[in-house]
Short mmCIF file of the C-alpha atoms (twelve columns), coordinates in Angstrom:
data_MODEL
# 
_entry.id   MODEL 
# 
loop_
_atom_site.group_PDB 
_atom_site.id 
_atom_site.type_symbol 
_atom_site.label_atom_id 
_atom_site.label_alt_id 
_atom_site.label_comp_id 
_atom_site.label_asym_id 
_atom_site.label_seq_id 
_atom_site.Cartn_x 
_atom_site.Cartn_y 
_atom_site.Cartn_z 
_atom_site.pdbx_PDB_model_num 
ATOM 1   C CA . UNK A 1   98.788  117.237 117.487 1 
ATOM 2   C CA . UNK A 2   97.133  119.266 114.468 1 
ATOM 3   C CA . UNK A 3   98.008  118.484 111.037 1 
ATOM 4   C CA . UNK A 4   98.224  121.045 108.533 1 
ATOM 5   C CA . UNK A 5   97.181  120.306 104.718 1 
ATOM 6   C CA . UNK A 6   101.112 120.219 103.609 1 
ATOM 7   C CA . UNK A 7   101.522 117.038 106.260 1 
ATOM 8   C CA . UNK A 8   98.503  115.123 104.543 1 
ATOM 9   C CA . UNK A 9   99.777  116.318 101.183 1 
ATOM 10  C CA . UNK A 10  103.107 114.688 102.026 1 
ATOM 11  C CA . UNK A 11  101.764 111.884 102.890 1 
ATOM 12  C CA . UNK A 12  99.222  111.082 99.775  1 
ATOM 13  C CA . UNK A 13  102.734 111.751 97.818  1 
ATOM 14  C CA . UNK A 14  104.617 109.202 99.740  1 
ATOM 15  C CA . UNK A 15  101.361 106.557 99.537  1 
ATOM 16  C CA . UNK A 16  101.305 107.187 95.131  1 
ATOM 17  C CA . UNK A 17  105.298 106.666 95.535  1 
ATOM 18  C CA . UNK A 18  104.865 103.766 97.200  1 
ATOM 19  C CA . UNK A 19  101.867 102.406 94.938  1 
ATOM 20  C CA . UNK A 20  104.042 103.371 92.082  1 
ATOM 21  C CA . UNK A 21  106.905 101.150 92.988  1 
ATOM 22  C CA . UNK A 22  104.749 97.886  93.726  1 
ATOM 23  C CA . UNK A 23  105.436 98.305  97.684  1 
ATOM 24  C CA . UNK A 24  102.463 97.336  98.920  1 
ATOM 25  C CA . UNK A 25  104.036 96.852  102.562 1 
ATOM 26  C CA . UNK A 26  104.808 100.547 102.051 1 
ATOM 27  C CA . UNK A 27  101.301 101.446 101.259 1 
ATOM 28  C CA . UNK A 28  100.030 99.777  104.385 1 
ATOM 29  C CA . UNK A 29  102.538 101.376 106.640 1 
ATOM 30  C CA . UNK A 30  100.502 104.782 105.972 1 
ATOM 31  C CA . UNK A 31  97.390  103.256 106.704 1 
ATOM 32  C CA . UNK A 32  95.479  103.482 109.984 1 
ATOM 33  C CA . UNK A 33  94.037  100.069 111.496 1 
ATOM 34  C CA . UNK A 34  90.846  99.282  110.611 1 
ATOM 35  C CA . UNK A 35  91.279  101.765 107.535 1 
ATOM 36  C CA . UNK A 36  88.367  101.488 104.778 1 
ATOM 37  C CA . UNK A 37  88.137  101.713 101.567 1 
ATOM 38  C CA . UNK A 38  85.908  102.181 98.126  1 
ATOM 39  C CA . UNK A 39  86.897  101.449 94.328  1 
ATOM 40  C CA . UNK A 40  83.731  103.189 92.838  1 
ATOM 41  C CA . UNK A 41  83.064  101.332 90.061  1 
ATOM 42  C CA . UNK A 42  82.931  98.310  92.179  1 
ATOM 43  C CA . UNK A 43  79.741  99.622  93.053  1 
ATOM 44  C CA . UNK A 44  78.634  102.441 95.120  1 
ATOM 45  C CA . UNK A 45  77.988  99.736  98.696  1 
ATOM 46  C CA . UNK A 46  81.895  98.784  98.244  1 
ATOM 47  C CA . UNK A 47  83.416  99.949  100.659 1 
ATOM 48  C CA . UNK A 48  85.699  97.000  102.500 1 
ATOM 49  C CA . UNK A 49  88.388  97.226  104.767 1 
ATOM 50  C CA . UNK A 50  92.021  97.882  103.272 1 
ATOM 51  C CA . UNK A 51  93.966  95.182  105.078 1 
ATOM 52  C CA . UNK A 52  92.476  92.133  103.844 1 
ATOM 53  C CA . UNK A 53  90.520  93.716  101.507 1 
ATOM 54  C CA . UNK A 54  91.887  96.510  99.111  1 
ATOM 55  C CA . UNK A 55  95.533  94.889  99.446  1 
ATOM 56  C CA . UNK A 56  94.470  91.897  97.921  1 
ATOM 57  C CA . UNK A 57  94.136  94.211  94.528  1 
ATOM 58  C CA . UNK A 58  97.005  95.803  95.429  1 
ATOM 59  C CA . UNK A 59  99.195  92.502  95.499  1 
ATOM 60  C CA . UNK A 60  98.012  91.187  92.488  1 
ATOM 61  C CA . UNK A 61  97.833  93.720  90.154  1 
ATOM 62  C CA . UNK A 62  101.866 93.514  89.553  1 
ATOM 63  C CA . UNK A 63  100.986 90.088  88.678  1 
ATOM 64  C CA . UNK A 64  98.458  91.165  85.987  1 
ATOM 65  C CA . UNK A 65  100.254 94.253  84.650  1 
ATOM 66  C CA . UNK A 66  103.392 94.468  85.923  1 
ATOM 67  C CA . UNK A 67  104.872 97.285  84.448  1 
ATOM 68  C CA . UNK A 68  102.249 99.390  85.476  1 
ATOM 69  C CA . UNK A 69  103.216 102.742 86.544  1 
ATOM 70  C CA . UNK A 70  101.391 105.327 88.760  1 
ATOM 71  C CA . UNK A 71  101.710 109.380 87.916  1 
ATOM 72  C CA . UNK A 72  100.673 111.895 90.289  1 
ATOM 73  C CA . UNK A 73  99.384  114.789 88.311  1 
ATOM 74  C CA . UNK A 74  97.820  116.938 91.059  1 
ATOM 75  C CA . UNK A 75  97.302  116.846 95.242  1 
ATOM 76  C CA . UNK A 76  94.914  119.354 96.003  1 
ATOM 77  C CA . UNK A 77  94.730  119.632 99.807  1 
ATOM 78  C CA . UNK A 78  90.767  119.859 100.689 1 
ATOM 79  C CA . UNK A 79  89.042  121.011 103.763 1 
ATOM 80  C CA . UNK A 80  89.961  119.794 107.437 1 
ATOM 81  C CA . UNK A 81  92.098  115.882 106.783 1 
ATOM 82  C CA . UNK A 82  91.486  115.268 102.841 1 
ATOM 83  C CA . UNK A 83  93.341  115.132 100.122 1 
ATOM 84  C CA . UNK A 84  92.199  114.706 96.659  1 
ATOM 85  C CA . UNK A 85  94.403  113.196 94.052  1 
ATOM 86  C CA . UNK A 86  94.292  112.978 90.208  1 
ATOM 87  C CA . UNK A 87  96.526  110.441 88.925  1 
ATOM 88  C CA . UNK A 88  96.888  108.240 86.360  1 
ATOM 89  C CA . UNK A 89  97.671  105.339 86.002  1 
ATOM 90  C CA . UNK A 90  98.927  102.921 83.025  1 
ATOM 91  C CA . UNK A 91  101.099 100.051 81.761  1 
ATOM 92  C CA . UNK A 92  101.106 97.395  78.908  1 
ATOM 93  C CA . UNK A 93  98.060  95.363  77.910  1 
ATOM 94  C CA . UNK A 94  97.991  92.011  78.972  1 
ATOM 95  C CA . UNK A 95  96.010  90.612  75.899  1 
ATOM 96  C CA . UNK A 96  95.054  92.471  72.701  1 
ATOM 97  C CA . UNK A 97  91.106  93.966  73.081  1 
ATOM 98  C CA . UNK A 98  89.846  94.951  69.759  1 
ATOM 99  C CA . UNK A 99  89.425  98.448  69.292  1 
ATOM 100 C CA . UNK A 100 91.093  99.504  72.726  1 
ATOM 101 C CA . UNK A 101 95.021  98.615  72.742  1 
ATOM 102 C CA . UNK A 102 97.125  95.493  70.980  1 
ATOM 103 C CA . UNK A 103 99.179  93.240  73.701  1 
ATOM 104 C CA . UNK A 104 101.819 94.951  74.798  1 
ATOM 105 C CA . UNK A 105 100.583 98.788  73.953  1 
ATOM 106 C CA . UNK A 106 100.353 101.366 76.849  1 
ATOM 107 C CA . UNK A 107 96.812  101.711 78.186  1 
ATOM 108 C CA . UNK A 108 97.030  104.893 80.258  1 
ATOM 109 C CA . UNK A 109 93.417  105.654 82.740  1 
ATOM 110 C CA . UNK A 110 92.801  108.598 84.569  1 
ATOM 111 C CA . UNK A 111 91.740  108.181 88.423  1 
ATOM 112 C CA . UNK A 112 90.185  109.797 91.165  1 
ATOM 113 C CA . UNK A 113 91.453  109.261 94.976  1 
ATOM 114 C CA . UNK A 114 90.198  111.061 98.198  1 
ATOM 115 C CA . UNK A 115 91.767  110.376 101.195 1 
ATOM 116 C CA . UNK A 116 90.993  110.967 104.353 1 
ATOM 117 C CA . UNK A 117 93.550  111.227 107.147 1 
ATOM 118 C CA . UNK A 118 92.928  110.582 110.973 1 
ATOM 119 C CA . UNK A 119 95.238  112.783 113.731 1 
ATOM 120 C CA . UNK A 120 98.058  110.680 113.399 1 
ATOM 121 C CA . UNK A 121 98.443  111.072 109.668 1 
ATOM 122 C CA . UNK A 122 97.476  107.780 108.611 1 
ATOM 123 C CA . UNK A 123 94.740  107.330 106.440 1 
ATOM 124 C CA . UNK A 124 91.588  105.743 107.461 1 
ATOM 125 C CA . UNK A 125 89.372  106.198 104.583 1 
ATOM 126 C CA . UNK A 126 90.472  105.428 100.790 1 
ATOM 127 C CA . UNK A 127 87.750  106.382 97.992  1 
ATOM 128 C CA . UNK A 128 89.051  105.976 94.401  1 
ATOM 129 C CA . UNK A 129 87.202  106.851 90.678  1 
ATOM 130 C CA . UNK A 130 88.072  105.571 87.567  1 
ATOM 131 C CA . UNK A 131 87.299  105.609 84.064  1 
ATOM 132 C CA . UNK A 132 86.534  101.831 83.729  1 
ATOM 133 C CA . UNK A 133 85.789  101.708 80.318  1 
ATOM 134 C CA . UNK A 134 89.218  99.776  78.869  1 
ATOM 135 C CA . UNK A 135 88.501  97.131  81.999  1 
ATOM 136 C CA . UNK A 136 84.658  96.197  80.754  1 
ATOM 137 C CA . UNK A 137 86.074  95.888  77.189  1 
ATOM 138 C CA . UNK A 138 88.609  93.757  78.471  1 
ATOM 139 C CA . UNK A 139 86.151  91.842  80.183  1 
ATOM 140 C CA . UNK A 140 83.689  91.841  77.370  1 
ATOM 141 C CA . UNK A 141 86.377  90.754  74.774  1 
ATOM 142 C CA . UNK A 142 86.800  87.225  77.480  1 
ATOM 143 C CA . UNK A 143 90.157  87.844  77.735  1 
# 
């Protein structure tokens, strides 16, 4: 059956509401099997599968930040099975980094997602962008 760009759109919403409330099980449930996926500034050969690969970030960042929060700010349906999201997402510093946020202060990041849906509305292909400045002064501060 042929998807329109409102069905994928749907979907990507339901995913980022799902992502925003920790449900990780939730998240997976809209993923196809064998579904891949790409954090950019992981490097650009990153790409890994989602289920045993992805999920592992997703599981453990409540454990790291766990009031973080996830904002949709815009779906733009693209052509044929893609939808791009800009989102944003934030939550409390873990640690004080000099010069970036104090322990405890909202850090808020912009991000990029494209997804890519296959004919059953699941997504098989996850690519996200970020701004990874505030996580290499993190790292750079040792904390």
């Amino acid at each position: 059956m042929k998807k329109n760009a409102k069905d994928y759109v749907s979907i990507a919403q339901q995913f980022f509401t799902a992502y925003d409330a920790h449900d990780v099980d939730g998240m997976l449930a809209l993923c196809a099997d064998g579904a891949l996926g790409r954090y950019a500034p992981y490097g650009r050969e990153s790409v890994v599968p989602i289920r045993g690969g992805i999920d592992v970030i997703w599981h453990a960042f409540p454990n790291a930040v766990p009031n973080f929060r996830v904002k949709v700010i815009e779906l733009i349906p693209a052509e044929g099975n893609i939808v791009v999201i800009q989102a944003e997402m934030s939550g409390p510093m873990p640690a004080e980094v000099h010069g970036i946020a104090k322990k405890g202060h909202d850090v808020h990041i912009p991000h990029c997602y494209i997804l890519r849906f296959d004919t059953d509305s699941k997504i098989t292909r996850l690519d996200a962008y970020w701004d990874n400045t505030v996580l290499n002064s993190i790292k750079a501060s040792g904390v």
